[in-house]
N, C-alpha and C positions, 0 to 999 in steps of 0.2 A: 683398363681400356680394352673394350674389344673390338678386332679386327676380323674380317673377313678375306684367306690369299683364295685368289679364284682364279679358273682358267675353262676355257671351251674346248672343244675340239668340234671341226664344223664339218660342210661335204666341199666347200670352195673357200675362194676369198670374200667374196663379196654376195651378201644377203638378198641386194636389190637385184643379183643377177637369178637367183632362185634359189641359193642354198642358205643351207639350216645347220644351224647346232646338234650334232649327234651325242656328245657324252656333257655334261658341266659336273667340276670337282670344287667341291669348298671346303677349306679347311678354316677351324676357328681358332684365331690368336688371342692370347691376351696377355698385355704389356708383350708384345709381339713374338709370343711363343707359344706354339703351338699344343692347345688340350688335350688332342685329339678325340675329340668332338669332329668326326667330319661329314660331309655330303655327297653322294656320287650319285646322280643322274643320268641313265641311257634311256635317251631320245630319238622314237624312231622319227625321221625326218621327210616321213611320207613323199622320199622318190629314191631314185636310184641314185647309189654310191659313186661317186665319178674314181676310175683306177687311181688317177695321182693323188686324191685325198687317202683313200685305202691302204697307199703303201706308207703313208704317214701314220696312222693311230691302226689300221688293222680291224675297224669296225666295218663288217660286212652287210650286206642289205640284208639276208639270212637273220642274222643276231638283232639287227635293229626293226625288220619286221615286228618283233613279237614285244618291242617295247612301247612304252605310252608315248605318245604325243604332246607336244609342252603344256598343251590347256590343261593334260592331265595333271600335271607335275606343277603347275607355274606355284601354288598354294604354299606344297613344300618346300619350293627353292624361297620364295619372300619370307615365310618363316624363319628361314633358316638366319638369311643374309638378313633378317630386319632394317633397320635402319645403320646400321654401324659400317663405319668404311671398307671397302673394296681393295685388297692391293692386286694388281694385276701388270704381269709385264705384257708390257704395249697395251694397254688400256683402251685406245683408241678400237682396236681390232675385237675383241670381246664386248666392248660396251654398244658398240655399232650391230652388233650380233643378237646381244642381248636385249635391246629394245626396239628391234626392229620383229624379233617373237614377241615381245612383250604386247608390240602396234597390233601385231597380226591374231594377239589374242582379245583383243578390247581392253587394254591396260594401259596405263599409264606408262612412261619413258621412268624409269631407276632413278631415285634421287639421293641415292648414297654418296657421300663425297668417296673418291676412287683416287689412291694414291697409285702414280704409276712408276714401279721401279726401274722402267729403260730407260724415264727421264731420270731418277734420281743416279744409277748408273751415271748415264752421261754427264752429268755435271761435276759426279765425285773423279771419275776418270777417264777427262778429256781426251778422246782420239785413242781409246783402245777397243775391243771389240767389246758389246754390251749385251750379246743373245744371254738367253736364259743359262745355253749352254756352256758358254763362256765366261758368265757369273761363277758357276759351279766351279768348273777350273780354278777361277781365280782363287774362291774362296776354301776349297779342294771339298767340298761338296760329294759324297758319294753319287754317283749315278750311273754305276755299271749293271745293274736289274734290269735298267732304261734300254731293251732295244726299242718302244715302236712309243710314240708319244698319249700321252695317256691325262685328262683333263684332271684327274684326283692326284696319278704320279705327280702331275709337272706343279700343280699348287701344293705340293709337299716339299717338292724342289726347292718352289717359290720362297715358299715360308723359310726355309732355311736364308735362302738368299738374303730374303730380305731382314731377317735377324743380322745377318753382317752386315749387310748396308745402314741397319739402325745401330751400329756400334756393337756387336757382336754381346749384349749383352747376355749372360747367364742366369737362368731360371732363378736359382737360387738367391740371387740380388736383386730382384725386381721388388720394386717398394708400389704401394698404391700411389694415383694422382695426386691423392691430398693428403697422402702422411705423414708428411716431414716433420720430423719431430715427436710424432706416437707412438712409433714403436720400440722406442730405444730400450725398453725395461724388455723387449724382447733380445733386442742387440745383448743387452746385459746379459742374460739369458743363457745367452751363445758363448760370451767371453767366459762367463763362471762358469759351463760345463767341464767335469772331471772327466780325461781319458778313463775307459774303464781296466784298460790295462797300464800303467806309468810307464813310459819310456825308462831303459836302462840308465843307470847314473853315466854319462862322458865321463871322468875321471875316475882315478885308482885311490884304493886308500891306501895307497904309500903316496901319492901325490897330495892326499888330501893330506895327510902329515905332515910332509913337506911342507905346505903351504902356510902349516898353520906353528913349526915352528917358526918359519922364516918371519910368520907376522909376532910374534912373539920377542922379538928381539926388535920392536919399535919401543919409540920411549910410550908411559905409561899414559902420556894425552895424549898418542898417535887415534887418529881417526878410527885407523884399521882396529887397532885394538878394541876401541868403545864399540863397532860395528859385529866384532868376534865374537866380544861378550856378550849383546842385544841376543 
């Protein structure tokens, strides 16, 4: 199953008031772990940088001057994200972003189903704090690289996150949708491989002597005895 963790970084909150998406990060999951396979788009957002979005991600009009504009990018970002779900925390906020460029390039509105983790957050843990960066916390998440917010950092974040919010599974356990039951001559596999080094014997061969007197003074149908001998 593949999944799409995304996030934006924009110039404001709101699109309709006149801002734009300056960076989008996509990373590609599957069975909700990350291939890295990922995406990073800088968007220059043909106007000026407002100071309180800058002191947020650090993208300056300078640097985003000299990058393409979404019409140029839009091709590579659909490619990427296909049709396969979205996860995004606060979904609401990126997805309102994202096709309100999409409107402004003659595109269609994103028809990906978009799972959003601040809902799933909130329902798993009622009335505690739910930010991205409080996920981290909770889940202890490394994010001390993270000084300035970054649209590829934080959907790395994400993906992490949201790996714990799906049950913290482990790469190496992740079975396909429909294989239940297929791969077990693989499981066998696993269980029949030989250490290539044997672990040391636990016991002593005076203990093993021990042992094997002691069983030795059962009577001649003692279990132990017939099991000795095998």
């Amino acid at each position: 199953m593949r999944e799409v963790s995304l996030d934006t970084e924009t110039t404001g909150l709101d699109p309709f008031d006149g801002h734009r998406i300056v960076e989008i990060g996509c990373v590609e999951l599957m069975h909700h772990v990350p291939t890295g396979n990922n995406l990073q788009l800088y968007i220059n957002p043909e106007r000026e940088m407002p100071h309180e979005a800058y002191e947020v991600h650090g993208l300056d009009d300078e640097f985003l001057a000299k990058q393409p504009i979404f019409t140029d990018v839009i091709d590579q970002f659909e490619d990427f994200i296909g049709n396969d779900p979205l996860v995004i925390h606060n979904a609401a906020f990126d997805m309102k972003f994202l096709n309100a460029e999409m409107e402004w390039a003659g595109k269609k509105a994103l028809s990906n189903p978009v799972i959003d983790t601040l809902v799933i957050a909130r329902k798993k843990y009622p009335g505690s704090p739910a930010s991205l960066d409080a996920l981290c916390k909770r889940f202890e998440v490394d994010r001390s690289h993270r000084t300035l917010h970054g649209a590829l950092l934080d959907a790395n974040l994400l993906a992490r996150v949201y790996l714990e919010l799906s049950g913290g599974q482990q790469p190496g356990l992740v079975f396909r949708d429909n294989a239940v039951g297929e791969d077990t001559e693989g499981l066998a596999s696993v269980r029949r491989a030989q250490r290539p080094n044997p672990l040391p014997p636990l016991i002593t061969e005076e203990e093993k002597a021990a042992h094997s007197a002691f069983i030795d003074d059962f009577p001649e149908t003692a279990l132990w005895r017939t099991l000795k001998a095998g």
